[in-house]
C-alpha positions in Angstrom: 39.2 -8.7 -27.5 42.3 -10.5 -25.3 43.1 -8.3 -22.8 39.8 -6.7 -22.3 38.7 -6.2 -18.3 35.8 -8.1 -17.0 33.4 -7.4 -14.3 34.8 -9.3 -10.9 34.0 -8.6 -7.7 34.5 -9.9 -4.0 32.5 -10.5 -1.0 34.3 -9.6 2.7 34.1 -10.7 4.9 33.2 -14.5 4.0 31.9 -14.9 7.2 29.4 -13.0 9.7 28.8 -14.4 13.0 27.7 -11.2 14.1 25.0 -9.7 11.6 24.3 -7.1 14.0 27.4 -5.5 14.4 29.2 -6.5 10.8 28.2 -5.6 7.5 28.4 -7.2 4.5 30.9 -5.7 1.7 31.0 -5.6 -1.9 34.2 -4.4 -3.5 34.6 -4.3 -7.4 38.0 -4.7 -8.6 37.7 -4.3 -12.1 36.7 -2.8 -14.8 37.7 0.8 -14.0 33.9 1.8 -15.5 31.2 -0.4 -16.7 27.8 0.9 -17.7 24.1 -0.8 -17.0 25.4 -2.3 -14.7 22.9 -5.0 -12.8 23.9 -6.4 -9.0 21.8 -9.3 -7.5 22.3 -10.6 -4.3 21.0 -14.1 -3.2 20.7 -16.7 -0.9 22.3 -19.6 -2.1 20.9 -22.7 -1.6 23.4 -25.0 -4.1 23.3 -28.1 -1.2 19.6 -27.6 -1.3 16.2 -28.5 -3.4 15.5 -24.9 -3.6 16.0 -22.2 -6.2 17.9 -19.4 -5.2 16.6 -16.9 -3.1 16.4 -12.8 -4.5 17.5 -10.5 -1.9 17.6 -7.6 -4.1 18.5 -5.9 -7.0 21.0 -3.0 -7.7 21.1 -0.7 -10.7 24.2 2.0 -11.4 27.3 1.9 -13.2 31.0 1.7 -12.3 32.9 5.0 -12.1 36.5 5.5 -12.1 38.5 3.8 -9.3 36.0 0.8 -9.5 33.5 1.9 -7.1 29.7 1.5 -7.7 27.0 3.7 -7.5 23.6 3.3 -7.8 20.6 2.1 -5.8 18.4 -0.3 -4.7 15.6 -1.3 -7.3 14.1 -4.0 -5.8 13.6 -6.5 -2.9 12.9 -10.0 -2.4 9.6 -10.9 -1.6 10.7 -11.5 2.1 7.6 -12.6 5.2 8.2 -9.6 7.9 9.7 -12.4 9.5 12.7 -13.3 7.9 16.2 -12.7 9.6 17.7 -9.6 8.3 21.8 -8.6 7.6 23.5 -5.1 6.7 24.9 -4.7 3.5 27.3 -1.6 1.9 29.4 -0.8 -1.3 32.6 -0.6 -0.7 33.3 3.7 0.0 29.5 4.3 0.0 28.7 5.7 3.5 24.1 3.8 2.6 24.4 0.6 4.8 21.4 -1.0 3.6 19.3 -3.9 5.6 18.0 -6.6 3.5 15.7 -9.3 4.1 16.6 -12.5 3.2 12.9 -14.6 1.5 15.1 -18.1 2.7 13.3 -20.5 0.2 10.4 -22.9 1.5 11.5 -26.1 2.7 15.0 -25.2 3.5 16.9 -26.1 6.7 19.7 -22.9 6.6 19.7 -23.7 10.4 20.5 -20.4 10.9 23.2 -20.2 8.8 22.4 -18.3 5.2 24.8 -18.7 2.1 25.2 -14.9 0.1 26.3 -15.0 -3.0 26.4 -12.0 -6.1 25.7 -12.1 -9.7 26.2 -9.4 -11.9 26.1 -8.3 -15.3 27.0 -4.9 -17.2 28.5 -3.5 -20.3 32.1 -2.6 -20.3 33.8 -1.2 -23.3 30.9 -1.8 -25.3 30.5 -5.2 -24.6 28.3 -7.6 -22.0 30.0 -9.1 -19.4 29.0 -11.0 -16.3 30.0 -12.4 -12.9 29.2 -14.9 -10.3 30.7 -15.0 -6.9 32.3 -18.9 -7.4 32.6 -19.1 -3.1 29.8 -17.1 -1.1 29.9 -15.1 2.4 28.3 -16.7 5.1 26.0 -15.2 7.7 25.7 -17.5 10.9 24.0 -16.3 13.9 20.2 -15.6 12.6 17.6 -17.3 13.5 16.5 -20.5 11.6 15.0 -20.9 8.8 12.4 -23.1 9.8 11.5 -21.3 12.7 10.5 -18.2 10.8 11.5 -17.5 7.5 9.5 -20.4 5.6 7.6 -18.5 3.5 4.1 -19.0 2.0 3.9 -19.8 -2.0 4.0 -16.7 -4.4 1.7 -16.7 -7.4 1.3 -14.5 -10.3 -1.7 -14.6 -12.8 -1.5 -12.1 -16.0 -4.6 -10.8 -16.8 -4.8 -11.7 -21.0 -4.6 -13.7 -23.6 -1.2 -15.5 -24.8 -1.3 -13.1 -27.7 -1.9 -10.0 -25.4 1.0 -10.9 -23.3 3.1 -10.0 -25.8 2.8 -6.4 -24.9 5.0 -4.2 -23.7 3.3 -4.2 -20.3 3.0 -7.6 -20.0 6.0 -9.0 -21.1 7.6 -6.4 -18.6 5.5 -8.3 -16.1 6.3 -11.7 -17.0 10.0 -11.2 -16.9 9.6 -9.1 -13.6 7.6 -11.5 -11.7 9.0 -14.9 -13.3 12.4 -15.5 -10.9 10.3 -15.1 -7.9 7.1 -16.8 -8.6 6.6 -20.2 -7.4 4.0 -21.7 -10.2 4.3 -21.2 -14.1 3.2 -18.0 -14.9 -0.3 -18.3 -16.5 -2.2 -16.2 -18.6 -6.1 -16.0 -17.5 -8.8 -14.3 -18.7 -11.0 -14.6 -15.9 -11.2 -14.1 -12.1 -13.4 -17.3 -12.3 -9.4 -19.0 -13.6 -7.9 -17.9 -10.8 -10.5 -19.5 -8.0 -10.5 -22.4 -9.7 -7.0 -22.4 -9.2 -6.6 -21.7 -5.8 -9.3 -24.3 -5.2 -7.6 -27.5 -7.0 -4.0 -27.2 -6.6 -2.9 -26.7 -2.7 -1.3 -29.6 -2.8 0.0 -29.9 -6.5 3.9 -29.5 -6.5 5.6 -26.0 -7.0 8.3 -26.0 -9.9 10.8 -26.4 -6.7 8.8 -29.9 -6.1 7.0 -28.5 -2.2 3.4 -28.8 -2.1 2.1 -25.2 -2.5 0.3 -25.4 0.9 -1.5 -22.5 2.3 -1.8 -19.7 0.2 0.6 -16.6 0.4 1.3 -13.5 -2.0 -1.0 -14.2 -5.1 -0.4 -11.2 -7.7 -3.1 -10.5 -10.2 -1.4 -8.4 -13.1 -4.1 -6.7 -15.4 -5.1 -3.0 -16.6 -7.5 -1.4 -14.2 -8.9 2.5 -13.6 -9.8 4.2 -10.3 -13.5 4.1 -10.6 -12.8 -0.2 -10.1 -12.7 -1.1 -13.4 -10.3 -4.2 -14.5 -9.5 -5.8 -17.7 -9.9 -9.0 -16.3 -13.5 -11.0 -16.9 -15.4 -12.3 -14.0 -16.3 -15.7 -16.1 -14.5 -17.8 -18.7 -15.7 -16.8 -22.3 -18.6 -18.4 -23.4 -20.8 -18.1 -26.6 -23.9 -18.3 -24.4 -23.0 -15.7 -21.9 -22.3 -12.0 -22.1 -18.4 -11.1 -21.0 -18.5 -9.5 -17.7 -15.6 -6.9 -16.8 -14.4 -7.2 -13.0 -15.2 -4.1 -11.4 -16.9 -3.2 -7.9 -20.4 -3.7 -8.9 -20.1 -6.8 -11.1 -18.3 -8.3 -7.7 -21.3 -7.8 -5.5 -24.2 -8.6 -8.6 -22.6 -11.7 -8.9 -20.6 -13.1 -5.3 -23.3 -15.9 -5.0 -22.2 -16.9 -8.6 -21.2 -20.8 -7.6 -18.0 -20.3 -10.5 -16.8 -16.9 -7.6 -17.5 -19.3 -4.6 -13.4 -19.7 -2.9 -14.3 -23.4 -1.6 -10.2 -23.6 -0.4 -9.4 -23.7 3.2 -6.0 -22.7 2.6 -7.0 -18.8 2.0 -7.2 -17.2 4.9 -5.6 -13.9 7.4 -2.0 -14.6 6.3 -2.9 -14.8 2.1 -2.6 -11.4 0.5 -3.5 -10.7 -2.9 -2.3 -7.8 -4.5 -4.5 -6.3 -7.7 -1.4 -5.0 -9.8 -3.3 -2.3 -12.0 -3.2 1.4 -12.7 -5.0 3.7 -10.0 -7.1 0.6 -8.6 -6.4 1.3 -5.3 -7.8 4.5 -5.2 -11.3 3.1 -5.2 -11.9 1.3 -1.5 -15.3 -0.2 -2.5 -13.5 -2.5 -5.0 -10.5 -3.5 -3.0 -13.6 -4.2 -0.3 -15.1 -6.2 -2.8 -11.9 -8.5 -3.9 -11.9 -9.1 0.0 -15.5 -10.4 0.6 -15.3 -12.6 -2.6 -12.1 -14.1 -1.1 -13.8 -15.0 2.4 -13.1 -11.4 4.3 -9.9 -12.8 6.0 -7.1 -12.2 3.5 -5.5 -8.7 2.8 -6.2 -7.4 -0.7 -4.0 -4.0 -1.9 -3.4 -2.7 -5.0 -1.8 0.6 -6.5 -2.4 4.1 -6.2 -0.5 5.0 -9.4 -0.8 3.8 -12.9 1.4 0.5 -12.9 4.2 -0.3 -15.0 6.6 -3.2 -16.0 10.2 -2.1 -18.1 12.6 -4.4 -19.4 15.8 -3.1 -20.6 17.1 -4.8 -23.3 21.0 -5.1 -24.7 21.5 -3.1 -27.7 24.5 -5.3 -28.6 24.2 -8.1 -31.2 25.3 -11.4 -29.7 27.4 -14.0 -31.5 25.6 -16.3 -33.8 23.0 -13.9 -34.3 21.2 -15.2 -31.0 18.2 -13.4 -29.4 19.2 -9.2 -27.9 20.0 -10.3 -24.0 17.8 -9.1 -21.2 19.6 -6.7 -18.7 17.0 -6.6 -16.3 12.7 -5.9 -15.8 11.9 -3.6 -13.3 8.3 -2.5 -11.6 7.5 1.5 -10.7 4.6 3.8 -10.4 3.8 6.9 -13.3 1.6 9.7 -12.0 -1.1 11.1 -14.6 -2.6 14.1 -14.7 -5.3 14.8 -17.5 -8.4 17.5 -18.4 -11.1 16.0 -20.5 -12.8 18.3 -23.4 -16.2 17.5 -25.1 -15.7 15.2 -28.2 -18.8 16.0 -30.9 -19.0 12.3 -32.0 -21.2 11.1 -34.8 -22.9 8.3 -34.2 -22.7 6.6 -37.1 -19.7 6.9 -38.2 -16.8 4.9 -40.8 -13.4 6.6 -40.2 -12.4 7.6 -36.7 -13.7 11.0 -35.7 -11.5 14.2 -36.5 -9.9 15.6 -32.8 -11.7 18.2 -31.3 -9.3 21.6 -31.2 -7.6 21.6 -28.4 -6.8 24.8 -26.2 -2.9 26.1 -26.7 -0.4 24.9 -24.6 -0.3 27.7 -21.9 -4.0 27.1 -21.3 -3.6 23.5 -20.7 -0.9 24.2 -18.6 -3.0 26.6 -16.9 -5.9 23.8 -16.6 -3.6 21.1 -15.3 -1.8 23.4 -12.9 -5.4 24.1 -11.2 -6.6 21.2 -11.1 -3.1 19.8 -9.2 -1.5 22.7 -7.7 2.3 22.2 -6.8 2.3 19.1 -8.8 4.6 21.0 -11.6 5.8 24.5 -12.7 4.0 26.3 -15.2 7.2 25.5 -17.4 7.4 21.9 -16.5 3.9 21.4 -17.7 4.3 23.2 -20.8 7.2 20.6 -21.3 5.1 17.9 -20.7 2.6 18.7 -22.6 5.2 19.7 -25.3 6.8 16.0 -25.1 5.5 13.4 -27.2 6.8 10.5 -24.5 4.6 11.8 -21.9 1.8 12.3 -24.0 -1.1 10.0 -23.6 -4.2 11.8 -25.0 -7.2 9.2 -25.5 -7.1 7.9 -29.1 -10.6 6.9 -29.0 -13.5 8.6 -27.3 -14.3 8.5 -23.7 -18.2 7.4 -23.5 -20.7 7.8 -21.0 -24.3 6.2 -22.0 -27.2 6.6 -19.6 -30.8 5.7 -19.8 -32.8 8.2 -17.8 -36.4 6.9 -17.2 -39.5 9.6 -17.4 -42.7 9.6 -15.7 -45.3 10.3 -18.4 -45.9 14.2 -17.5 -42.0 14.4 -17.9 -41.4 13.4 -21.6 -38.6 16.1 -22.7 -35.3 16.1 -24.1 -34.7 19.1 -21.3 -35.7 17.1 -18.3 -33.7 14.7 -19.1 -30.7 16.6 -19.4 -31.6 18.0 -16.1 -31.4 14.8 -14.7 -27.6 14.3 -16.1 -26.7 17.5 -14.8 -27.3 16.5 -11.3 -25.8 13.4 -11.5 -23.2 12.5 -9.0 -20.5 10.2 -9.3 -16.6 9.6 -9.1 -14.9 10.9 -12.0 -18.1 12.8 -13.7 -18.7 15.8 -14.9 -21.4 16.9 -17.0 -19.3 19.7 -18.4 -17.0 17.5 -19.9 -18.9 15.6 -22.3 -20.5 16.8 -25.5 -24.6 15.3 -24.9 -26.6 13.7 -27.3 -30.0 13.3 -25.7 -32.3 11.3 -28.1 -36.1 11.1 -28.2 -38.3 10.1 -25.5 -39.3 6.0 -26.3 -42.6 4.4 -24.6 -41.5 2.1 -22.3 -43.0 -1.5 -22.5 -45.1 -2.9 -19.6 -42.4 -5.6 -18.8 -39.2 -3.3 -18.9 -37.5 -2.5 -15.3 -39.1 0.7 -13.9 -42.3 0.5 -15.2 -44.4 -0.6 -12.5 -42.6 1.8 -10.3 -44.7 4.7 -12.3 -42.3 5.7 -15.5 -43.8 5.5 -18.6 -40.8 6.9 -20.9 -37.0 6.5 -21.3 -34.3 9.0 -22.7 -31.3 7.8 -24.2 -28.4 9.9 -23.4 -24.7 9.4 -24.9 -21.7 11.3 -23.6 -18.4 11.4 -25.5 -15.3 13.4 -24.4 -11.6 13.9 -25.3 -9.1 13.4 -22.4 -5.7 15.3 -22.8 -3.5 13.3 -20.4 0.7 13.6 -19.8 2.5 11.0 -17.9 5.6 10.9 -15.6 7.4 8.3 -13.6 6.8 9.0 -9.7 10.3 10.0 -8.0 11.5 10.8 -4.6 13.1 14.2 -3.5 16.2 12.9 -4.5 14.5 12.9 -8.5 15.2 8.9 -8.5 12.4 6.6 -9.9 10.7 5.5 -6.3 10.6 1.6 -5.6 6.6 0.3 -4.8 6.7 -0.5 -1.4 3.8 -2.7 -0.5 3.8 -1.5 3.4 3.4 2.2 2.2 0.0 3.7 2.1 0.8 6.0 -0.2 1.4 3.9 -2.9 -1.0 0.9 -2.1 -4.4 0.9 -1.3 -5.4 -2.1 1.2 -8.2 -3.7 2.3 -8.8 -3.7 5.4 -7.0 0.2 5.4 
């Protein structure tokens, strides 16, 4: 429609020569209100080889007279380094400082280009804006003294056909504008070494060696007892497919395919495990490190991990693809009761539910097993809410073998044995048992010459009634992962 307001916005001032003292402005001067609205700000480098440079990322809308508000979603992947500036909205009293990741290989000579781009939906229809002239910011120090940074990788943990998924796909567009190789889908740890092995001096899609390693991000699904999606070895016919997870790491870190033969990993690489809960288990982010040489960092999530992309609902012309507003990263808290789960174990159509207590006793349950967490109401409304609801849609299993010595041979002691079992995340009580018979166990089977004549095999299967909820602040806004905050990352060392 002619006539219609568009998103424009200016910069002041256009130049800094003291980032110390003067801030950085953005003032909108139209629309009057815009909706979904998406602000980047970037380094600039349009005289340069280099891409530009993410700063960060602002989500809000436009409220009447053209002011912005919103917050800060996310920020470039800067070294601790990198010169730093102040930044505002024009009548917001947050000054924010941002990093600023200057590209590898550029000579700013302490001099840094700023420029805006941003997109939104006014009137009920997209529109966009990039600054044409940016603001300059003189006075840091160079680029080339400090804020070179090391390459950034990112390896999703699936198949091509996988990636399509929700979580995925979230993760491809999230990590894509900041990654310096072609995202690649592996399906094994063993992928990824050989990578980092081959290709330190292959070209980045900006045409710089990659040179020693930096920030590699593994995405994949992961658990807190260690557990990964990701396989330690490439799929093979002849070989049995292996599941990353604590133990599998130490059974097989001689493995020649695990050995990290490159010389360009070392105290300065840090690779960050991007799964749910992972980082709650300290023996596998100790693990990841001792594989990798026992110099580079290694941290990974204390919340279940999740990529979004919101997506325009608003057909564009020609019948072209929905346009991407923007992908974001942020943690969801979980908090879940498990029930026994009679099973049969032969079985053709998926077993019926068990009955499942009403919704004041599960509220009950969840609120003491994580007091102040919620209100008795709140749970009931999560529990009530099918969104948040993430109940197990398949059984939870838990087989053991317990091994008998030959005066032992009894269904009971071997549920004895179960019930003083110890480990993370188990509780006898939570599982409905079947113990089988006692079998003879052959001379040439492990634990036989150690005296046990008999094994019991045991089967555990449970229900787990889970709800969900993104993590926010005090302030009830979705929190931004911080990498330097311990209470959302594990690390390695702590």
């Amino acid at each position: 429609m002619r006539g219609m307001a568009k998103i424009h916005a200016t910069l002041t001032p256009l130049n800094i020569t003291d980032p110390k003292k003067e801030i950085l402005v953005l003032k909108f001067d139209s629309p009057t209100t815009a909706r979904d609205v998406r602000i980047q700000l970037v380094e600039s480098d349009a005289n340069e080889s280099g891409r530009d440079d993410l700063i960060g990322i602002f989500e809000g809308k436009i409220v009447k007279p053209c002011r912005f508000k919103g917050r800060l979603i996310r920020e470039g992947e800067a070294a601790p380094a990198s010169p730093s500036f102040k930044f505002q909205f024009e009548d917001d009293a947050t000054v924010y400082d941002l990093k600023i990741p200057s590209g590898r290989g550029e000579q700013e000579h302490g001099a840094y280009e700023i420029c805006v781009k941003i997109d939104g939906i006014v009137a009920g229809r997209p529109s966009n804006f990039i600054s044409k002239a940016p603001a300059y910011i003189r006075g840091l120090p160079q680029a080339d003294a400090v804020a070179q940074h090391r390459p950034v990788l990112t390896f999703l943990g699936c198949s091509a056909k996988k990636g399509k998924d929700l979580f995925y796909r979230g993760a491809r567009l999230f990590w894509d504008p900041v990654s310096d190789n072609k995202l690649t889908y592996v399906l094994a740890l063993e992928q990824i070494i050989d990578f980092l092995n081959k290709n330190a001096t292959r070209k980045t899609r900006d045409g710089l060696e990659y040179g020693d390693w930096g920030e590699i991000n593994i995405v994949s699904h992961a658990n807190e007892e260690g557990w990964t999606s990701l396989l330690l070895f490439k799929p093979s016919k002849t070989q049995e497919e292996v599941a990353v997870h604590a133990k599998s790491l130490e059974d097989n870190k001689t493995d020649p395919r695990l050995a990290v033969t490159s010389k360009n990993v070392d105290d300065n690489t840090h690779i960050v495990w991007r799964g749910c809960n992972v980082g709650r288990n300290q023996e596998f982010l100790n693990k990841v490190r001792e594989l990798f040489g026992g110099k580079c960092r290694v941290s990974a999530p204390k919340y279940i991990q999740w990529y979004e992309v919101k997506w325009s609902l608003i057909k564009e012309p020609k019948k072209k693809p929905v346009k991407v507003i923007h992908a974001w990263e942020y943690f969801v808290e979980n908090f879940y009761f498990d029930l026994p789960w009679p099973v049969p174990e032969k079985r053709k159509l998926p077993p019926k539910k068990p009955k499942l207590p009403k919704v004041d006793a599960c509220a009950a349950r969840l609120e003491a097993k994580y007091p102040g967490k919620a209100t008795a109401r709140q749970w009931e409304t999560l529990i009530k809410n099918k969104k948040s609801r993430h109940d197990s849609g398949r059984p939870l299993v838990f087989n053991s073998t317990v091994k008998l010595q030959e005066k032992e041979k009894s269904k009971k002691v071997a549920r004895e044995r179960l019930q003083a079992y110890r480990a993370p995340g188990f509780r006898y009580e939570d599982y409905y048992w079947r113990i089988g018979n006692p079998v003879v166990l052959k001379e040439n089977e492990d634990g036989y010459s150690e005296g046990y004549r008999w094994k019991v095999l045991c089967r555990g299967t449970k229900y787990r009634l889970e709800v969900r909820r993104p993590l926010r602040d005090v302030n009830k806004n979705i929190v931004v992962p911080s990498l330097s905050d311990p209470g959302h990352y594990g690390h390695s060392p702590p």
